[in-house]
C-alpha positions in Angstrom: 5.9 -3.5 11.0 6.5 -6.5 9.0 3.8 -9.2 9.5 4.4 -13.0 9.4 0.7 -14.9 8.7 0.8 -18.5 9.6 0.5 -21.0 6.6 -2.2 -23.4 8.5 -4.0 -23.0 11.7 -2.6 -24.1 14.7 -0.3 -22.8 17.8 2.5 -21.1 16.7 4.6 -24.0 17.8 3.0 -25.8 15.2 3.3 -23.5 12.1 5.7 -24.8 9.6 6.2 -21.6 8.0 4.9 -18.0 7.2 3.8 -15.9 4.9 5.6 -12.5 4.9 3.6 -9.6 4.5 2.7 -5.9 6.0 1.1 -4.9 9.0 0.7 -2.1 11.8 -2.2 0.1 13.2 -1.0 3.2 11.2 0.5 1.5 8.1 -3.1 0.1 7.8 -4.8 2.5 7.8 -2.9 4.8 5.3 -2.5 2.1 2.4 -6.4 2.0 3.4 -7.0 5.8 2.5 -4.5 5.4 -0.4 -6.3 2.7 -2.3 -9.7 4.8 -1.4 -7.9 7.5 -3.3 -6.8 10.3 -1.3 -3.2 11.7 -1.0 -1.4 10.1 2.2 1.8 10.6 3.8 3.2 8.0 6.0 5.9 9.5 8.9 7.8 6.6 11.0 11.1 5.2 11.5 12.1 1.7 10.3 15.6 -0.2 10.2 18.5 0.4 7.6 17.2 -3.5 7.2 15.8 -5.8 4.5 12.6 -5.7 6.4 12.7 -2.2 6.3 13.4 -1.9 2.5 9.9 -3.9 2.0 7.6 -2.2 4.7 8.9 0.9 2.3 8.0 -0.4 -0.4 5.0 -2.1 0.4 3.7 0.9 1.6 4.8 3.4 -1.4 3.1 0.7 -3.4 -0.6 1.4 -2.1 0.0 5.1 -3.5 1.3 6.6 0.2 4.1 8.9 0.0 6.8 7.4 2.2 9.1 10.6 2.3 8.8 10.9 6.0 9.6 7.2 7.0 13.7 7.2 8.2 16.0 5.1 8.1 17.5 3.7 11.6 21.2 2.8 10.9 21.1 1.6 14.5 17.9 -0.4 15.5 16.0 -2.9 13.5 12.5 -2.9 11.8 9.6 -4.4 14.3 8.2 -8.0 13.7 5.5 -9.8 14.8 4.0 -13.3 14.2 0.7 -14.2 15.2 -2.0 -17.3 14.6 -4.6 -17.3 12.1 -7.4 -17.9 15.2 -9.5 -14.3 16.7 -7.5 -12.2 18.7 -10.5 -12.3 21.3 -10.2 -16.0 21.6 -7.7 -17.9 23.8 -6.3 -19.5 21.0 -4.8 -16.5 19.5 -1.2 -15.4 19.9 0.8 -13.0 18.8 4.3 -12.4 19.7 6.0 -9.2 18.7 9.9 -8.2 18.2 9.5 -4.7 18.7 11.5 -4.0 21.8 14.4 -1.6 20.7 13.0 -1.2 17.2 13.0 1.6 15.1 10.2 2.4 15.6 10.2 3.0 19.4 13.0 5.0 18.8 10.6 7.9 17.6 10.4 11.2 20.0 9.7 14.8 19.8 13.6 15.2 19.1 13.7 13.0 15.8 10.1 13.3 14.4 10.3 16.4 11.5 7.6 18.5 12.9 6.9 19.6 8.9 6.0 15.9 8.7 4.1 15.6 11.5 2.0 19.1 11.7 1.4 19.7 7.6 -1.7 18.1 6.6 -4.9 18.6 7.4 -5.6 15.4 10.0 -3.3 13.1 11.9 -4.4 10.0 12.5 -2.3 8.2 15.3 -2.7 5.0 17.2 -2.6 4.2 21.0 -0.4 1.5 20.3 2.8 4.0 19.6 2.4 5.5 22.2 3.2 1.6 24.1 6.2 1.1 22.8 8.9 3.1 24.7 8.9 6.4 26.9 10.2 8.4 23.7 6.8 7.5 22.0 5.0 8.3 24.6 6.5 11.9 24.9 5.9 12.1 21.2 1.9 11.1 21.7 1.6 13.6 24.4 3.1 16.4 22.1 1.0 15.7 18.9 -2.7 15.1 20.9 -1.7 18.3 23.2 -4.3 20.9 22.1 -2.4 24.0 20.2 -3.7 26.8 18.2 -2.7 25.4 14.2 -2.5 22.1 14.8 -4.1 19.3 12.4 -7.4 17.7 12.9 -6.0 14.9 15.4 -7.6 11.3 15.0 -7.2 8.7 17.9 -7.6 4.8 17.7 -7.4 3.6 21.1 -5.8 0.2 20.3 -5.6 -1.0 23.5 -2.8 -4.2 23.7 -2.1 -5.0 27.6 0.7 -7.1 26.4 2.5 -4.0 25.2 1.9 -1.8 28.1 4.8 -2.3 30.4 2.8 -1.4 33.8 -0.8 -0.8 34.4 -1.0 2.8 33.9 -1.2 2.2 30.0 -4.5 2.1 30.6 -5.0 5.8 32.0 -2.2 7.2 29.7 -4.6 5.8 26.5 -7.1 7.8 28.3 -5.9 11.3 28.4 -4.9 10.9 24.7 -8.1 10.3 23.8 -9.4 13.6 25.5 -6.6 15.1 23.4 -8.0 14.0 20.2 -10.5 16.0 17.8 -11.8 12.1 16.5 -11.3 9.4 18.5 -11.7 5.2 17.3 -12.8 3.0 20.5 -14.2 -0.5 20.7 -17.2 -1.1 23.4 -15.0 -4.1 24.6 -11.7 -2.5 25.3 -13.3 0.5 26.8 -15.0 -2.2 29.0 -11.7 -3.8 29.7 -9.1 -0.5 30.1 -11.6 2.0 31.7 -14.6 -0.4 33.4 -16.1 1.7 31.2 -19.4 -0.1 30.2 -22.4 0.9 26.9 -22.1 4.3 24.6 -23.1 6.8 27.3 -20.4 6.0 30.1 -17.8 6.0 27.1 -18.9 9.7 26.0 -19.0 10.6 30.0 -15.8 10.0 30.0 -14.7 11.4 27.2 -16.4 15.0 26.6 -13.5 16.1 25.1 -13.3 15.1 21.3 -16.0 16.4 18.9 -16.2 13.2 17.3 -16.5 9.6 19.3 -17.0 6.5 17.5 -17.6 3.6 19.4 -17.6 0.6 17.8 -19.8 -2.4 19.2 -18.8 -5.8 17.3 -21.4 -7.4 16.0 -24.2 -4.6 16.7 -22.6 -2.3 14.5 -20.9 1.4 15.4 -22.3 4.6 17.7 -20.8 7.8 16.9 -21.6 10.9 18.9 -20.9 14.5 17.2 -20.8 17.9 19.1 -21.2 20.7 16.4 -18.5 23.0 16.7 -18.7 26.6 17.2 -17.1 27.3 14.0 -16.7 25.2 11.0 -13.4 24.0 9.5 -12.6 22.3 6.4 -10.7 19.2 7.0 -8.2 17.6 4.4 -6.2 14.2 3.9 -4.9 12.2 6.6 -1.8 9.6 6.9 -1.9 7.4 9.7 1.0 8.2 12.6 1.4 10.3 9.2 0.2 13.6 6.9 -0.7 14.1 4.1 1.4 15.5 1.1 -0.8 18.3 0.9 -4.6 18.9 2.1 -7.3 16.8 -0.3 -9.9 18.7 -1.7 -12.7 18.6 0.8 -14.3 20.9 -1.2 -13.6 19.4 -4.8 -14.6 15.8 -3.4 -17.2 17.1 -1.0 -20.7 15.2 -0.6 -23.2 18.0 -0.8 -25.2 16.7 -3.8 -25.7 13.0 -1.6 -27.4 14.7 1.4 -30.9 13.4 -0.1 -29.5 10.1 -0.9 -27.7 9.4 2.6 -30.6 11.3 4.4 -32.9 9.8 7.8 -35.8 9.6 5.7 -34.4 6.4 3.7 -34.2 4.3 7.0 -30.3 5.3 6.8 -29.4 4.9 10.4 -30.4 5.5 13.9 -30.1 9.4 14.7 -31.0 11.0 18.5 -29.9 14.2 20.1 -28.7 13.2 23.3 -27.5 16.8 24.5 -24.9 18.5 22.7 -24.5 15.7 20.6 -26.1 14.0 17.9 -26.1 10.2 17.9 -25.8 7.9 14.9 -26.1 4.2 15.5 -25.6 1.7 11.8 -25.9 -2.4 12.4 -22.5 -4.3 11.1 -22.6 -5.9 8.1 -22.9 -9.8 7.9 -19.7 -11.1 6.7 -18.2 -14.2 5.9 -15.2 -14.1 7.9 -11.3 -15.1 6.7 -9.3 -13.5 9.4 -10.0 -10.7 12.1 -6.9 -9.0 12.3 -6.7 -5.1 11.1 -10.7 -4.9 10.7 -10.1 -1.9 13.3 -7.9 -0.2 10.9 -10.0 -0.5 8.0 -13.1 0.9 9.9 -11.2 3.8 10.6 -10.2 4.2 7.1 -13.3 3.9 5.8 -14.8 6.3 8.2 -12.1 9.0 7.9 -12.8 8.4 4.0 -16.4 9.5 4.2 -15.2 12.3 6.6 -13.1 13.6 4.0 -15.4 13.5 1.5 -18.1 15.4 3.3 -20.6 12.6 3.9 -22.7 12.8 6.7 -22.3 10.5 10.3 -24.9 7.6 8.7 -23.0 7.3 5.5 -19.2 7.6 7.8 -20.4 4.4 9.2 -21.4 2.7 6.3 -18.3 3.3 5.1 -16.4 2.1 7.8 -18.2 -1.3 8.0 -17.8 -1.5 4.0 -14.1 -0.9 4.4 -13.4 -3.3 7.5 -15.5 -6.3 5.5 -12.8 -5.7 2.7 -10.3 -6.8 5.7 -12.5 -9.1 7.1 -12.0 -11.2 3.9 -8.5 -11.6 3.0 -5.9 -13.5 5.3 -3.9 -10.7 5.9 -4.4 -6.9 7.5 -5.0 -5.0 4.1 -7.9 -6.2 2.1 -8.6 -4.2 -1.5 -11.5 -1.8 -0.6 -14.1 -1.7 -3.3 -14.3 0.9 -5.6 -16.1 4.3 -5.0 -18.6 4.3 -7.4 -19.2 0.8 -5.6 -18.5 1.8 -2.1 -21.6 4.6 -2.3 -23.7 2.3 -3.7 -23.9 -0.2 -1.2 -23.7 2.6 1.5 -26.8 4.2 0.0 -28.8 1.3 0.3 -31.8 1.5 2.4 -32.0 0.1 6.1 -33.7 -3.3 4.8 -31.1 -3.8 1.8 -28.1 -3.3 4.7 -29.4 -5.7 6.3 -29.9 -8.3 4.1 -26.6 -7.9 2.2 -23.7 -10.6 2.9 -20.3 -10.1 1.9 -17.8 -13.1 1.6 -14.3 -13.3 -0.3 -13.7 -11.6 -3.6 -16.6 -9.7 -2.6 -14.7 -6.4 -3.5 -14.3 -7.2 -6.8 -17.9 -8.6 -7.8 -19.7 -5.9 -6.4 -23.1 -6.6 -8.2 -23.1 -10.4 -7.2 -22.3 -9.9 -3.5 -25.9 -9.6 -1.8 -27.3 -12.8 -0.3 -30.1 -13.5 1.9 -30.5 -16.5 3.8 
């Protein structure tokens, strides 16, 4: 979608004028992996529109290959505005122009299943699959377990004001059991499912191998089921794949096993029956604006997934990649570099706590720890 950021606080009947930029749950999160540096391929549908000409561009300009996004000679590009204030407060609003869009135009029928089904991971959002009946079909299809298919990754995303009748709340719930990976936030598993702490959230969802559950301000949980065989993954795109698999094996972490390992205070591991448990505390971070930290966690997670780190250093990563978003205005924020990004993941457990990140903290890497 195309984003419009407020230029001061306030209610939306108050802003003066915005700040046009990018934005969307999937978009995010592959300009996120394309700045980390992996190959990305972005499939949607967006208006034969101005607004469409610079979400492609926008896009193709983080390094994402944009050759499966088509053009809709018949519906427009999807818009939204929102406040500057926390989505969890009652201050916030957003209002989105998505209704008949391009976007929920998208089906089984008129998504390229070459597009769709050629990388190595999917990643897809539960908000697609709230924007029309046609999406929905197409979420059902792609997180419907197949011999073949990708690795399928699933950020819940749950947004009641997209859902046009209660059972949004179910649907989100079956394509989560679809999912190989799946993204979900204590809070809106508290607030879709009555679903309430970690354990309830894995009860009810056995399905996926991999469950991160992210907590706010206490950090992330994942829970990881070995698998009975093991299978290399590759890139992902976000509602996307990518333009062919990257090199789990040329950019795999074997040699940092030592470095991320339990015995440097690294994070919180249990066995809690067939799964092993991984709990890392957030980072303290300066906040500018909320909006598309989600997305970057997931980036950064499915960035250390890709690169063979192991569930401690995932989480690092993801906290790492949502404080770059954390602390710009808008829903991409620069990640820091790798070299960068591993350092401050490999810290020990009392350095993680004691580092603060602010603005421009992504860029002056070496000056960004504070303590109180």
């Amino acid at each position: 979608m195309v984003t419009f950021l407020p230029s001061r606080p306030g209610p939306l009947a108050d802003v003066p004028s915005f700040d046009r930029t990018i934005g969307g749950a999937e978009s995010n999160v592959a300009c996120a992996l394309a700045a980390a540096g992996h190959r990305v391929r972005w499939v949607s549908r967006v208006g034969a529109d101005g607004f469409g000409d610079h979400l492609v561009r926008s896009v193709a300009a983080y390094g994402v290959d944009t050759s499966g996004v088509r053009r809709d000679p018949h519906r427009p590009t999807g818009i939204y505005f929102r406040t500057a204030t926390d989505r969890a407060t009652d201050a916030h609003e957003v209002v989105y122009y998505r209704a008949g869009s391009a976007a929920s135009a998208m089906s089984p029928d008129n998504m390229a299943p070459e597009d769709l089904r050629s990388g190595a991971l999917l990643h897809l959002s539960g908000i697609t699959a709230a924007l029309s009946d046609d999406c929905l079909a197409l979420m059902r299809a792609l997180t419907a377990r197949a011999p073949g298919r990708p690795l399928v990754s699933f950020d819940v995303n749950h947004r009641p004001n997209l859902w046009r009748d209660p059972s949004g709340v179910r649907v989100l719930l079956d394509l989560a059991r679809g999912a190989d990976l799946v993204f979900v936030g204590e809070d809106e598993a508290a607030a879709a499912w009555d679903l309430h702490g970690a354990e309830a959230i894995r009860a009810a969802l056995p399905e996926p191998r991999t469950l991160v559950i992210k907590r706010g301000a206490a950090g992330a949980t994942v829970y990881t089921r070995e698998p009975e065989t093991t299978t290399a993954l590759g890139a992902t795109g976000a509602l996307s794949t990518p333009a062919a698999p990257s090199a789990y094996g040329h950019d795999s972490a074997h040699g940092h096993e030592a470095e991320y390992g339990q015995e440097a205070g690294y994070g919180q591991e249990a066995v809690h029956g067939r799964d092993t448990v991984v709990s890392v505390p957030a980072l303290r971070v300066d906040v500018v604006a909320p909006v598309g930290a989600g997305d970057a966690f997931a980036a950064g997670f499915l960035s250390a997934t890709l690169r063979g780190l192991p569930a401690a250093a995932r989480l690092r990563h993801g906290h790492l990649m949502a404080a770059a978003a954390l602390t710009v205005p808008g829903d991409l924020g620069a990640p820091p570099a790798r070299a960068d990004a591993d350092r401050l993941a490999g810290l020990d457990a009392r350095a993680w706590g004691r580092l603060r990140l602010g603005p421009g903290w992504t860029e002056a890497t070496e000056q960004e720890v504070r303590t109180p």
